[in-house]
N, CA and C of each residue as an Amber inpcrd file, in Angstrom:
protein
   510
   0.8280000  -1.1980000   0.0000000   0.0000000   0.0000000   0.0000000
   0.8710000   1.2600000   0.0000000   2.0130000   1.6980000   0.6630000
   2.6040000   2.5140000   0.7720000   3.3360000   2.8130000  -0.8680000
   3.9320000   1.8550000  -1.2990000   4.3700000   2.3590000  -2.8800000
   3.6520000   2.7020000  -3.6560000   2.3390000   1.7090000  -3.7310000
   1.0780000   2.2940000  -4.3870000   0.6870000   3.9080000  -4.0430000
   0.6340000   4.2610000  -2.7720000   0.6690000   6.0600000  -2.4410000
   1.6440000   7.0650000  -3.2660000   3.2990000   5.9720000  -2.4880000
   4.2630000   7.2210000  -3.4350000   3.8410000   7.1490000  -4.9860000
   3.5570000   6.1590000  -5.6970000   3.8190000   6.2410000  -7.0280000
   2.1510000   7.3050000  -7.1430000   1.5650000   7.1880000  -6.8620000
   0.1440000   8.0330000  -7.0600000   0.4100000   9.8700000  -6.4800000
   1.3750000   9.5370000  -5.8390000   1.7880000  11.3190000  -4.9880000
   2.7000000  11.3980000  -6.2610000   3.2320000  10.3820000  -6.6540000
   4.8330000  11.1560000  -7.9870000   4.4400000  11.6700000  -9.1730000
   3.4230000  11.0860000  -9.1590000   2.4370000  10.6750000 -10.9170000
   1.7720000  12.1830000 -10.6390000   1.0130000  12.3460000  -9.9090000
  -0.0880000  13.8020000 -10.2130000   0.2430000  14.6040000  -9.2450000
   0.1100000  14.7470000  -8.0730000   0.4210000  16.2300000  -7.6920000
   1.8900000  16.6950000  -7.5240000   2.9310000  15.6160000  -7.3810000
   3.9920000  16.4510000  -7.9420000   4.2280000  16.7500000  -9.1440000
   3.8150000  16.0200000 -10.2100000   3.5770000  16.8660000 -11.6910000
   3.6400000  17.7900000 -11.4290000   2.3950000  18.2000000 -11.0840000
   1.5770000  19.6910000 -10.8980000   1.9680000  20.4780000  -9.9010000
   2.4290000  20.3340000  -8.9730000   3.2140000  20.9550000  -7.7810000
   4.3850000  21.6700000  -7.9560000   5.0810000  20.3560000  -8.9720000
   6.7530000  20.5370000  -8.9380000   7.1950000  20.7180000 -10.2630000
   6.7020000  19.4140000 -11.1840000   7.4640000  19.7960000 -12.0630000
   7.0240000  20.6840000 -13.0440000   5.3700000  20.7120000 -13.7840000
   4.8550000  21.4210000 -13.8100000   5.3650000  23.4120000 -13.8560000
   5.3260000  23.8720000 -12.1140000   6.0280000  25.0960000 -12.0930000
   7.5390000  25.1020000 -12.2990000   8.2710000  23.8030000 -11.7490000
  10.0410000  23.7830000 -12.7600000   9.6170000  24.6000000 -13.9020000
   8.8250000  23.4740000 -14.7850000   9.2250000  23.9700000 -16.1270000
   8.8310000  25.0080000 -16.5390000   7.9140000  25.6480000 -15.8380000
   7.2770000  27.2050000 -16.2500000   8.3390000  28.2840000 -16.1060000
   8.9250000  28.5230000 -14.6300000  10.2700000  29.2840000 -13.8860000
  11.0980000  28.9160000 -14.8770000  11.3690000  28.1090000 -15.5460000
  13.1110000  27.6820000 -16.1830000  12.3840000  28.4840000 -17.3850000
  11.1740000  28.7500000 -17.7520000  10.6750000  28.8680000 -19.6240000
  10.9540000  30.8850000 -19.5490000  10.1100000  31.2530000 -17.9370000
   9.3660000  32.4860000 -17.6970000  10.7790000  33.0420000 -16.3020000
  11.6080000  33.0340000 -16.6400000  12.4270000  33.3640000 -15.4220000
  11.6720000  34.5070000 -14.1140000  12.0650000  33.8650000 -13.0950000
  12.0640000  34.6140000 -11.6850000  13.2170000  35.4910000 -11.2170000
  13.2500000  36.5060000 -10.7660000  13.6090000  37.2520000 -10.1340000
  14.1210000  37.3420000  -8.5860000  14.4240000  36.2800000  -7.8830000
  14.0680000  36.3110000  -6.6210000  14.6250000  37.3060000  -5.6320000
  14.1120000  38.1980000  -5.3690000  14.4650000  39.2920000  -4.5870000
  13.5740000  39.3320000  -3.3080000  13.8390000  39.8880000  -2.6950000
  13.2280000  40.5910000  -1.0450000  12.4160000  40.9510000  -1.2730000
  11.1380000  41.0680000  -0.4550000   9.8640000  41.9830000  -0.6090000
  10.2280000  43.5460000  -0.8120000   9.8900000  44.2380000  -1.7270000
  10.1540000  45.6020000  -1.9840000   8.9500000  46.3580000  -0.7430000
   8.3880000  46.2410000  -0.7370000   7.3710000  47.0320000  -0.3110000
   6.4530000  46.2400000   0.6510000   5.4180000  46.6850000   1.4740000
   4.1510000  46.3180000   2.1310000   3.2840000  44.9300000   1.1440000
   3.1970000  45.5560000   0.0510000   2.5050000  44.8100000  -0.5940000
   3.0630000  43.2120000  -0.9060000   4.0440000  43.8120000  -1.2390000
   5.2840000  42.6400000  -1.6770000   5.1910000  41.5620000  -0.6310000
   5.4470000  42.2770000   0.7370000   5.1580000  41.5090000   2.3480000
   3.9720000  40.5020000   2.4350000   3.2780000  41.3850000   1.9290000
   1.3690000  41.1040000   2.4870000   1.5860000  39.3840000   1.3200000
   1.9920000  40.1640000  -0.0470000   1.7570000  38.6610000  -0.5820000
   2.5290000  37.4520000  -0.5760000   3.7960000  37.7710000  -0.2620000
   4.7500000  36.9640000   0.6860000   3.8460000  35.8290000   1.4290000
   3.3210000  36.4080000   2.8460000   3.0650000  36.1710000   3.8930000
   1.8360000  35.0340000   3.2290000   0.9860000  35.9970000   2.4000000
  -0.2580000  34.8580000   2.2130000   0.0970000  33.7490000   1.6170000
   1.3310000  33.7140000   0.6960000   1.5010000  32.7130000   0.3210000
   2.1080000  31.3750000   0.8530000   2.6040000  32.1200000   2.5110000
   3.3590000  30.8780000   3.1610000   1.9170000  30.5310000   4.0600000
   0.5000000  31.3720000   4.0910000  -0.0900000  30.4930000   4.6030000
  -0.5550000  29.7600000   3.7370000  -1.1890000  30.1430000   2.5140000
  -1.5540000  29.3960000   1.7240000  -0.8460000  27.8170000   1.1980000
   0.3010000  28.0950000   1.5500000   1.3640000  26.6410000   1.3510000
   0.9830000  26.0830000   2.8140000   1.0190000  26.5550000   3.8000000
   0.5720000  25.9590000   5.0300000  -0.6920000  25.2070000   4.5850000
  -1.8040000  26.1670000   4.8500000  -3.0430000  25.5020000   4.7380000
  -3.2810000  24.2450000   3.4200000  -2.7970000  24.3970000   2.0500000
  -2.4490000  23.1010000   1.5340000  -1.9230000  22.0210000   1.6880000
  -0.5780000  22.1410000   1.8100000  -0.3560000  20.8170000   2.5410000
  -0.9150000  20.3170000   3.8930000  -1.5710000  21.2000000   4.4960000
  -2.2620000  20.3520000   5.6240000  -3.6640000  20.0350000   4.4780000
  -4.2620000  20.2760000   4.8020000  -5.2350000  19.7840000   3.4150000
  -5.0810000  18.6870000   2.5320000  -3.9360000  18.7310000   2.1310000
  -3.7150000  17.5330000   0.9600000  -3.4110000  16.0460000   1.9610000
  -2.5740000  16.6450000   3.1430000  -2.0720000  15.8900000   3.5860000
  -2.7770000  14.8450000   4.4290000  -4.0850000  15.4780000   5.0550000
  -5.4470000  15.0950000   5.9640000  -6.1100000  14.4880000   5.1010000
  -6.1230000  15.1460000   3.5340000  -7.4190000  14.2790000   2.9840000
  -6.5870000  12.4770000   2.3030000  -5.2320000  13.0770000   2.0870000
  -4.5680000  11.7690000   1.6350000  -4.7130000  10.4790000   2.5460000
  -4.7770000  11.1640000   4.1630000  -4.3760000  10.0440000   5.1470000
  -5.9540000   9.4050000   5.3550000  -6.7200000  10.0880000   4.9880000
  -8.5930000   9.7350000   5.1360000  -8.5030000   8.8310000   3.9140000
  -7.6820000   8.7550000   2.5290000  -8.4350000   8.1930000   1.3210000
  -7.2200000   7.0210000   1.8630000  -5.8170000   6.7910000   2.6190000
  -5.2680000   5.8420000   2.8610000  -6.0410000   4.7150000   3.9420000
  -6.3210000   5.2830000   4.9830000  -6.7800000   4.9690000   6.0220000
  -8.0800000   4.2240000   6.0620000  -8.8690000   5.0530000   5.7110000
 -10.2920000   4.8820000   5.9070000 -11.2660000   4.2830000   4.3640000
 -10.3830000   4.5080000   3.6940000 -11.0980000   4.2640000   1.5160000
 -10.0040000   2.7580000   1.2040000  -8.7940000   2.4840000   1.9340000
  -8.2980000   1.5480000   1.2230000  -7.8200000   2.0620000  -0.1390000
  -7.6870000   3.1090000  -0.2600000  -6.7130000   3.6870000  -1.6770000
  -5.7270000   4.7600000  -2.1190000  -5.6050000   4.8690000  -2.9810000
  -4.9260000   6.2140000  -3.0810000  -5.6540000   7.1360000  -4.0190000
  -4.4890000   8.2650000  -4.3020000  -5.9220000   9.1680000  -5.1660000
  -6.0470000   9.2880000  -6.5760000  -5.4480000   8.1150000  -7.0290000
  -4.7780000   8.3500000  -8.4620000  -6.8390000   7.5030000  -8.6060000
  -6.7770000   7.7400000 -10.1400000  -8.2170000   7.9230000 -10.8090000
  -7.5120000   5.8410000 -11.2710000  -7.0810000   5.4020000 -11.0880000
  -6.3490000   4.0350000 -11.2840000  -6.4390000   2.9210000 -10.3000000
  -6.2190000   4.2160000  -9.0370000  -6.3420000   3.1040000  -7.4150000
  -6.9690000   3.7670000  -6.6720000  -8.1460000   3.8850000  -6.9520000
  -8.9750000   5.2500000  -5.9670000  -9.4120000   3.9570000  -4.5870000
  -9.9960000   4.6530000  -3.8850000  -9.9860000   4.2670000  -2.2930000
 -11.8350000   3.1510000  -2.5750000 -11.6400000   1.8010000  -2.2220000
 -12.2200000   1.0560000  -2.5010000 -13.8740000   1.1890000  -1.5660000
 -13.5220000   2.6200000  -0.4290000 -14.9290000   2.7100000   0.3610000
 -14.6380000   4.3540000   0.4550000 -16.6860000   4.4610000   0.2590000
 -16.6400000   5.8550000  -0.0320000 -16.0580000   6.3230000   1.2650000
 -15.5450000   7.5330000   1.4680000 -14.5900000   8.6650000   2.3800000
 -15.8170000   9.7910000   2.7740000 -16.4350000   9.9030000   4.0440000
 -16.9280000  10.8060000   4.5130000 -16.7980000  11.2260000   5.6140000
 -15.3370000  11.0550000   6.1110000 -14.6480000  11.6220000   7.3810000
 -13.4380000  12.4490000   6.9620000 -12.8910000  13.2200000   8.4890000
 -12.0430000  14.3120000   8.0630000 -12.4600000  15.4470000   7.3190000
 -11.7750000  15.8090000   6.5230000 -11.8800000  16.9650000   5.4020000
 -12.7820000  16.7240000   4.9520000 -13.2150000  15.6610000   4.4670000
 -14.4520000  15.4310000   3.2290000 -15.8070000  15.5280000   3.6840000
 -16.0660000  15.6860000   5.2030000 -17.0230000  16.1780000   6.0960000
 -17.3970000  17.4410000   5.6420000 -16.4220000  18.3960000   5.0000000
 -16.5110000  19.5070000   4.7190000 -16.9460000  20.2530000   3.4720000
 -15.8690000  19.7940000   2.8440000 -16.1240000  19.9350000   1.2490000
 -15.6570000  18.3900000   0.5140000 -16.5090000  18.4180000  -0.5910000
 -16.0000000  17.2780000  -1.3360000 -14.9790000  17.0060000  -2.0470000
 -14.3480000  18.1500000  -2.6910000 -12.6550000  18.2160000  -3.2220000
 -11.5320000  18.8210000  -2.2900000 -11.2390000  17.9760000  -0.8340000
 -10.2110000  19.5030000  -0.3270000  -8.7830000  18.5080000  -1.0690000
  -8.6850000  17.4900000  -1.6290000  -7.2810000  17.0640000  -2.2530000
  -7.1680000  17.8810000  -3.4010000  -8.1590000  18.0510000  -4.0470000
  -7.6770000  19.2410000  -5.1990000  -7.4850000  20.7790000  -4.6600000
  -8.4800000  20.7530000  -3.9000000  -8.1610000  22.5210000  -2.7150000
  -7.1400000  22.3900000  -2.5390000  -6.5080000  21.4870000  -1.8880000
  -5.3800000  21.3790000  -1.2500000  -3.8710000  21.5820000  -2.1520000
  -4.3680000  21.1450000  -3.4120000  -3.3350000  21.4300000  -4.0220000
  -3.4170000  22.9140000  -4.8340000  -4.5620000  23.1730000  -4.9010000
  -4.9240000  25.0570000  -5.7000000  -4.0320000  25.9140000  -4.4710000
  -4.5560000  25.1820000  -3.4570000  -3.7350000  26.5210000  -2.3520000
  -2.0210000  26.2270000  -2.3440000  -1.5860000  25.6290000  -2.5470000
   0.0130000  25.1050000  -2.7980000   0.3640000  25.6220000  -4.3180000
  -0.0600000  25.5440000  -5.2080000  -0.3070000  26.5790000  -6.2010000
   0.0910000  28.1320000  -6.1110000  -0.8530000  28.4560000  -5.2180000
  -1.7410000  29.5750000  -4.8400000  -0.4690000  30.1350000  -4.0060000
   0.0380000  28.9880000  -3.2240000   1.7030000  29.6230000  -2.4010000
   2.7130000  30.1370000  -3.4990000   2.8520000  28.9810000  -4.3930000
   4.1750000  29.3140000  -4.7940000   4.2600000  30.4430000  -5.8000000
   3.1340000  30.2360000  -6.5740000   2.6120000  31.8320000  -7.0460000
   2.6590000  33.3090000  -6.2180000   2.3390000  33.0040000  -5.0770000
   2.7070000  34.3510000  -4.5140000   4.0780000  34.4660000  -3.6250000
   4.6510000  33.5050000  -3.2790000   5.6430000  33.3370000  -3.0540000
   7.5030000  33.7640000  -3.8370000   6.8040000  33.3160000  -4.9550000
   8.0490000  33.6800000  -6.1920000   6.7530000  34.8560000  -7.0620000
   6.0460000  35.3330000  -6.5750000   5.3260000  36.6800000  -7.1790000
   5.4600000  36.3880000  -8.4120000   4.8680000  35.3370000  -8.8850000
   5.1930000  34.6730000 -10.8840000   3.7140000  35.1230000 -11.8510000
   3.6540000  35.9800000 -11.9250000   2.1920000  36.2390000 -12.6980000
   2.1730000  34.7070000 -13.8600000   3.2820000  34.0050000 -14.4850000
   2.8440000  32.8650000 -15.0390000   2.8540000  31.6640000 -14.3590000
   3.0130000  31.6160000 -13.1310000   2.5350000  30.3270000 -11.8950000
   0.9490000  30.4300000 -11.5190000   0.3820000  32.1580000 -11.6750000
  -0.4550000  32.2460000 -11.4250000  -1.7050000  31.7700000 -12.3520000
  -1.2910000  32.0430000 -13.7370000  -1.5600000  31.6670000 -14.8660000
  -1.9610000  29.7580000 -14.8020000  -0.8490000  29.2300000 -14.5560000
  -1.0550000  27.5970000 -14.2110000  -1.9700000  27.4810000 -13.4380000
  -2.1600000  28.4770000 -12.0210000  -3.0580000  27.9420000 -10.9200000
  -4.5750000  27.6550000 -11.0620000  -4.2990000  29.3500000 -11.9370000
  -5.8250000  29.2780000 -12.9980000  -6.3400000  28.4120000 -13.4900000
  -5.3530000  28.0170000 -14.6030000  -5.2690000  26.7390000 -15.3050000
  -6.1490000  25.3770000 -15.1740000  -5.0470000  25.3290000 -14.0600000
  -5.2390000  23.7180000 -13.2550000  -6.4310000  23.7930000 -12.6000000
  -6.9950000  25.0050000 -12.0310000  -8.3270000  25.1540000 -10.9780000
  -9.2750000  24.9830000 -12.0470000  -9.3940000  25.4240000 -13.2240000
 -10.1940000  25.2600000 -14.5470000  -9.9410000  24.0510000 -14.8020000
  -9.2800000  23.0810000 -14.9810000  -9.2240000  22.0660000 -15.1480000
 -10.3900000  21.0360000 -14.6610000 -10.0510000  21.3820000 -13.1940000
 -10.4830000  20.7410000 -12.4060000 -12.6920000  20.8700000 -12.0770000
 -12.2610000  22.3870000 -12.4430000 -13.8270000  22.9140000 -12.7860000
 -14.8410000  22.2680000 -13.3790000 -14.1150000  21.9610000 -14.4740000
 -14.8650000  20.8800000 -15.3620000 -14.6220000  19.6350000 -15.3720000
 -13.7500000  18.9660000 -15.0720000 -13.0170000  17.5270000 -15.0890000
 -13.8600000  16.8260000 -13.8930000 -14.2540000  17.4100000 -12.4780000
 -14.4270000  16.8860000 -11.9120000 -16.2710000  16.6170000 -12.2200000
 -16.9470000  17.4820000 -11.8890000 -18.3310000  17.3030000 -12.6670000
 -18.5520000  16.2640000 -13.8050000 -17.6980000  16.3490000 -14.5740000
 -18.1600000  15.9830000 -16.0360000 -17.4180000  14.3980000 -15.7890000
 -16.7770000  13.8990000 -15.3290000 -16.2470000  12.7270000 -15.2780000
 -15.9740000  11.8820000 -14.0410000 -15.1320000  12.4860000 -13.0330000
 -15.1820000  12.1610000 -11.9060000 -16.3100000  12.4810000 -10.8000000
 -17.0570000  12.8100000 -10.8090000 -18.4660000  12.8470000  -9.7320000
 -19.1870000  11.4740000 -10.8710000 -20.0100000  11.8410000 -12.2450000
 -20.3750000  10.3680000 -12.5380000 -19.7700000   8.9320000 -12.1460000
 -18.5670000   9.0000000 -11.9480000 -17.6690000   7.3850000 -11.5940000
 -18.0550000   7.2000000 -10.5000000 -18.1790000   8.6120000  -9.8580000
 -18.5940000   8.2630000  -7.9510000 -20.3130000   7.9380000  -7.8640000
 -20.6250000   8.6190000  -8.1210000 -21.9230000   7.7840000  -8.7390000
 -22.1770000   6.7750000  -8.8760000 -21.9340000   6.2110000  -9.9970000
 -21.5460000   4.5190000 -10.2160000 -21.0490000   3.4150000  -9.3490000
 -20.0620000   4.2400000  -8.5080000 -19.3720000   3.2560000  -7.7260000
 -20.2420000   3.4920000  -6.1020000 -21.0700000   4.1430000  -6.0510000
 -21.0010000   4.5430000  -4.2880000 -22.7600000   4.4280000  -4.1830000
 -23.2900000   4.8080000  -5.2460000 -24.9740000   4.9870000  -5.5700000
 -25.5470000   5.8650000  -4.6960000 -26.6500000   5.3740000  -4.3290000
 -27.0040000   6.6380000  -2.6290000 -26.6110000   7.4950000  -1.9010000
 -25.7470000   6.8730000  -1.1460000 -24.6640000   7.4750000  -0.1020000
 -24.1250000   8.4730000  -1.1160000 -23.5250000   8.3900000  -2.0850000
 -22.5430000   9.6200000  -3.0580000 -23.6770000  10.8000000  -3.2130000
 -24.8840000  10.0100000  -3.4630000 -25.9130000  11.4290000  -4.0110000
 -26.6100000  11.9340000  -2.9390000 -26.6070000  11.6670000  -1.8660000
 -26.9660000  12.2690000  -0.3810000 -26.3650000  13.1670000  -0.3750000
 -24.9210000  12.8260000  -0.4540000 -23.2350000  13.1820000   0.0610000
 -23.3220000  14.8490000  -0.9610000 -23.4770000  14.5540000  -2.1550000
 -23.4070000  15.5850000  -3.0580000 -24.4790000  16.3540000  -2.7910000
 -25.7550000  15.8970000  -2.1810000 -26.3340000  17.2430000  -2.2010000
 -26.0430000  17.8180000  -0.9770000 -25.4490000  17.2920000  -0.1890000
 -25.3300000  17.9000000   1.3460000 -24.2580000  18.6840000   1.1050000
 -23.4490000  18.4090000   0.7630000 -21.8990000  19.0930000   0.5750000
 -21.4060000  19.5900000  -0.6340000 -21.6500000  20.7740000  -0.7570000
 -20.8060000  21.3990000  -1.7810000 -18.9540000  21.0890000  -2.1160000
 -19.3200000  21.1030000  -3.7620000 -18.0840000  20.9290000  -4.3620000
 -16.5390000  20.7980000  -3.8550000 -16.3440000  23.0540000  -3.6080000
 -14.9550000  23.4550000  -3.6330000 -15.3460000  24.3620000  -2.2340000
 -16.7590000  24.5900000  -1.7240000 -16.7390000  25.7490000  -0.7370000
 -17.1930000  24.9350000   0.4820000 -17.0130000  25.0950000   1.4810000
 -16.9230000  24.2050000   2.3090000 -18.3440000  24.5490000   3.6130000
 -18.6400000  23.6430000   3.7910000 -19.4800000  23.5690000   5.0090000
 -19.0580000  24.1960000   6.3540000 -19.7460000  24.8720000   7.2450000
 -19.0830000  25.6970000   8.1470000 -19.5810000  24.6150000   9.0610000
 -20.7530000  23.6310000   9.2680000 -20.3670000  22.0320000  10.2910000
 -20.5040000  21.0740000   9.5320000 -19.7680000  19.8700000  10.1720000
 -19.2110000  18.7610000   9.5490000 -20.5520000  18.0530000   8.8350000
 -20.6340000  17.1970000   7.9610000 -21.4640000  16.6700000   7.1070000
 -21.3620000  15.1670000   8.0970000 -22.5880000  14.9020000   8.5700000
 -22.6210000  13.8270000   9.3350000 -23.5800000  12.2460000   8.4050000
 -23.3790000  11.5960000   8.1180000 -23.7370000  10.5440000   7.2400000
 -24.7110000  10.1370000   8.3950000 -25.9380000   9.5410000   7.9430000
 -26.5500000   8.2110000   8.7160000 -25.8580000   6.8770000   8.9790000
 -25.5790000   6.5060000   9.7780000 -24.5350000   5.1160000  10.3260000
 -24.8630000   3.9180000   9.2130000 -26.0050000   4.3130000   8.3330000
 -25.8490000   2.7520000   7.1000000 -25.5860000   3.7580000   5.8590000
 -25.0280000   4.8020000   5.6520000 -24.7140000   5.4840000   4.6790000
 -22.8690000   5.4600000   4.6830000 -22.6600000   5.0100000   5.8760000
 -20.9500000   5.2340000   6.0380000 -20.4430000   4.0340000   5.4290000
């Protein structure tokens, strides 16, 4: 189970994490200098929470789809029981949140108007990718419980209390 994780963490979100912005920075060069100004600061700062709050995010919802689903998150070895604890109590995508806000860091972090461009990107991606393909599979695979789940819990914006299942829905 554990190689099955790394190879599913190497395959997609470090793509998109790592190599992904590599190859953008090496195409669109950075500058890396000191915050010039207040502003410079302000977006600094959000971006080391925003890298905070992602990897905790990615990292909570990974250990819920290891733990509790029997899988990983690749669309190949997805988690063999539906996941409605932790994060996913909340909102239904925080592994993709999780990675927009890690995005969302390094973009303001290296102040890259074309990292920001990717974040866009990839969040559009996901806009449509997930609706249009991945919610039907969950569907298919989960029946009831998924379409409870979906109407109780929004997408990408999150529930302000936890989404509590009926004990034969878990």
């Amino acid at each position: 189970m554990l190689v099955r994780q790394i190879v599913s963490i190497l395959a997609l979100p470090c793509t998109v994490t790592v190599l992904v912005p590599w190859w953008i920075v090496r195409r669109v060069p950075i500058a890396f200098t000191t915050p010039g100004g207040l502003v410079d600061l302000l977006v600094l700062l959000a971006g080391a929470v925003c890298g905070v709050v992602g990897l905790s995010l990615f990292a909570w919802s990974l250990y819920h789809f290891w733990t509790q689903g029997r899988g990983t998150l690749a669309p190949w070895d997805p988690p063999r029981r539906f996941v409605v604890s932790g994060p996913y109590r909340f909102v239904r995508n925080p592994m993709i949140s999780g990675v927009i806000f890690i995005l969302a860091a390094e973009a303001c972090v290296l102040r890259s108007w074309a990292l920001t461009e990717w974040t866009a990107f990839f969040t559009l991606i996901n806009a449509v990718y997930i609706p249009a393909i991945e919610e039907p599979m969950l569907r298919a695979r989960f029946g009831d419980a998924y379409e409870r789940y979906a109407r109780a819990v929004r997408r990408f914006v999150p529930r302000l209390t936890p989404y509590r299942p009926e004990p034969a829905q878990a």
